[in-house]
C-alpha positions as CSV (number, residue, x, y, z in Angstrom):
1,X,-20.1,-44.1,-23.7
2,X,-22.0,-41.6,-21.1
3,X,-19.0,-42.9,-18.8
4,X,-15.9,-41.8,-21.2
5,X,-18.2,-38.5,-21.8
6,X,-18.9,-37.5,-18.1
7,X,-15.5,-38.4,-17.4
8,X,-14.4,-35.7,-20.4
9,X,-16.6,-33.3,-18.6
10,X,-15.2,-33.8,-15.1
11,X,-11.7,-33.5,-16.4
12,X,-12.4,-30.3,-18.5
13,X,-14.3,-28.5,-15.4
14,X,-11.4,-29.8,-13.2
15,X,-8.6,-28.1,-15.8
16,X,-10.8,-24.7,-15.7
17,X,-10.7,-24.8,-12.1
18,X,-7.3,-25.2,-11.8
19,X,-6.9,-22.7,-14.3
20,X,-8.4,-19.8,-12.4
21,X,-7.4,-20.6,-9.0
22,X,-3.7,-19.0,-10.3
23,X,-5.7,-16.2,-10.6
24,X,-7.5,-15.6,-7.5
25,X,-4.2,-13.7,-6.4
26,X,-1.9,-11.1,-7.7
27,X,1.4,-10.8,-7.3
28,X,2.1,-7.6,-4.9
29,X,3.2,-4.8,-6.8
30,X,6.4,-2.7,-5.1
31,X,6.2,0.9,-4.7
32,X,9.0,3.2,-4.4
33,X,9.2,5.6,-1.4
34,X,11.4,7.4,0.3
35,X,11.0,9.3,4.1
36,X,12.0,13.3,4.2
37,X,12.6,12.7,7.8
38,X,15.8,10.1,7.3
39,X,16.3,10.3,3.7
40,X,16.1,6.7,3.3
41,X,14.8,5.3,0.0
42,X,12.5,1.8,0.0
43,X,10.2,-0.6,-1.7
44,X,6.5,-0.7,0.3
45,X,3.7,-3.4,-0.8
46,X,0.4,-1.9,-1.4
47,X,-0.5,-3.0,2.2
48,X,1.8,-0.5,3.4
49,X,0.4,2.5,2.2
50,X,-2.8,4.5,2.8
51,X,-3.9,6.7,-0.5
52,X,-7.0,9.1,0.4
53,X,-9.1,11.3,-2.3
54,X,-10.4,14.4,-1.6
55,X,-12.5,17.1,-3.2
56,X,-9.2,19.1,-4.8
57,X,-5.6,18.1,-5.7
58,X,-4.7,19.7,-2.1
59,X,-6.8,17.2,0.1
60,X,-5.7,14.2,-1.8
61,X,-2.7,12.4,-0.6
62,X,-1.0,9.0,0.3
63,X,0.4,8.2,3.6
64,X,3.1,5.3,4.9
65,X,5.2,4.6,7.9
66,X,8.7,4.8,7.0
67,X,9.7,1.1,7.8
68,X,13.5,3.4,8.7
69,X,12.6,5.9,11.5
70,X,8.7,4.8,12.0
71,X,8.4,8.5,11.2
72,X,4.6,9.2,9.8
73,X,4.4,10.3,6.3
74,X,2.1,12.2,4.1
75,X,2.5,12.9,0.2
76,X,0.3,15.0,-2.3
77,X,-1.0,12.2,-4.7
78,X,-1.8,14.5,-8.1
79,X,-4.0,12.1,-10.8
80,X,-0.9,9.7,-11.9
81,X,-0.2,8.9,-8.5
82,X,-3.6,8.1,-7.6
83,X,-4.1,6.0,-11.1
84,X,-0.8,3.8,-9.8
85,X,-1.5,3.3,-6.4
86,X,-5.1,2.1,-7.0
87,X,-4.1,0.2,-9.8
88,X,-1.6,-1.7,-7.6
89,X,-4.3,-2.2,-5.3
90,X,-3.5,0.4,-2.2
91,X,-7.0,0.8,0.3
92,X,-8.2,3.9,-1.1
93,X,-10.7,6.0,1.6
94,X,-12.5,9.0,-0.1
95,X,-12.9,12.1,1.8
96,X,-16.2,13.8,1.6
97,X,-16.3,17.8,1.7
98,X,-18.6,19.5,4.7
99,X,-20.5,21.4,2.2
């Protein structure tokens, strides 16, 4: 009987481990842009975008490469923005003040 039981255990540790290995990754979330420079209007992954806090809402932005014209972007990210782009998992760097 130990035999049919270990096997029981093996075969339930085997189904949690395949069970949370589909977790390990997310699926990438999409994030709507578009470049002031050439107008053009895209989907970036999170890994494509930069978001950086700061001490007010004027030092806090997000930043991208337009994949168009290669032209460098910047963006004012107010509290929503910031709550979407960390949530969908963009590197977030936090800017400390001088003071």
């Amino acid at each position: 009987m130990s035999g049919s039981s270990t096997s029981g255990v093996q075969e339930r540790d085997m189904s949690v481990a395949v069970a949370f290995a589909g977790m390990r990754r997310a699926a990438e979330v999409a994030f709507r842009a578009g470049c002031p420079d050439c107008r053009s209007s895209f989907e970036l992954g999170a890994h494509a975008l930069r978001l950086a806090i700061g001490a007010t809402s004027r030092t806090t932005f997000y930043s991208f490469t337009c994949p168009d014209c290669g032209a460098a972007v910047r963006k004012p990210a107010g509290e929503r923005i910031v709550e979407l782009l960390t949530g969908g998992g963009v590197r977030t760097l936090r800017l400390h003040s001088a003071g």
